[in-house]
C-alpha positions, 0 to 999 in steps of 0.5 A: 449557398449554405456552408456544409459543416464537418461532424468536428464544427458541429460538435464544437458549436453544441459544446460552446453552449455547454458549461461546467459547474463549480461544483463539476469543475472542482471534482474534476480539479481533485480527480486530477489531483488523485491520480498525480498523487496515485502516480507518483505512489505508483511509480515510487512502489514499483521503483520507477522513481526515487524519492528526490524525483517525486519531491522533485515533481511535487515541487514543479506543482502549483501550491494549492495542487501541491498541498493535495498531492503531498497529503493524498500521498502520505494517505496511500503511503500511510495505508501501504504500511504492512509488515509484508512490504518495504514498509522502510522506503515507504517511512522515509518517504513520509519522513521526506513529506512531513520533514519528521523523523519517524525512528519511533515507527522505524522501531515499533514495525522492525519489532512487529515484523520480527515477532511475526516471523517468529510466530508463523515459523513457530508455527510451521515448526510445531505443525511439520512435527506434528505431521512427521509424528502422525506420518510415523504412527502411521509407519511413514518415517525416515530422513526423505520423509518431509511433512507439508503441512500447508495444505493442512486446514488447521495450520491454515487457520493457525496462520490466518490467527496470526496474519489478523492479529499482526495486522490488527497491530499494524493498524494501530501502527498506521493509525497512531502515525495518521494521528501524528501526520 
């Protein structure tokens, strides 16, 4: 009497007769390595994990695997840098990565960073006078009156000059230090 195989033995037979490609098989291989790498970024953002425990899970890795997740790392952590973010956690990681002191970089962002907010609060300085002086022609003054310029398109406009000019030279940043890595 013939044997009624379960949908699990079957699939299983057809699957035996299945192979994977070299070529298949080494996208998989850096799909795994990606998202170890995307994990670890992840996690070290989010302050789930400190920077000796992501050395520490590089390290249990195989050599080759290794290699990959530390320069997919320092990729993502090298693209992360913006003048908006901790961009002094994400240095020393890439300092730890590479074993180089980056106090160059360190000083060349602090430096950026330090002109952006003078610039943007500049701004916001100059367009809140202009709109209590517009406010006041217009008979609207006194000490509650406080002009909100944010919604104003000009100021917009101001601001987004300013974003892209800073992120303009934060790209610089980013791409002398991928030169340098």
């Amino acid at each position: 009497m013939a044997e009624i195989k379960s949908a699990l033995e079957l699939a299983m037979e057809k699957s035996r007769k299945i192979t994977i490609s070299e070529k298949e098989r080494e996208e998989l291989k850096q799909k795994e390595v990606m998202r170890k790498a995307m994990s670890l970024f992840h996690r070290f953002e989010d302050g789930y994990l400190s920077l000796n425990e992501v050395l520490k899970e590089i390290d249990r890795m195989e050599e080759k695997t290794k290699a990959e997740v530390r320069q997919a790392l320092l990729s993502k952590w090298t693209d992360a840098i913006t003048l908006d973010h901790d961009y002094g956690r994400i240095l020393r990681g890439i300092e730890s990565l590479r074993h180089r002191n980056l106090d160059d970089v360190k000083q060349k962002m602090d430096q950026l960073v330090a002109q952006y907010r003078e610039e943007k609060e500049g701004t916001m300085r100059r367009m809140s006078i202009r709109a209590a002086e517009a406010l006041r022609e217009e008979g609207i003054h006194g000490s509650a009156v406080d002009p909100n310029s944010e919604g104003d398109r000009e100021y917009q406009s101001l601001l987004e000059n300013i974003d892209r000019s800073f992120g303009s030279k934060t790209e610089e940043v980013r791409e002398a230090l991928r030169k340098s890595l």
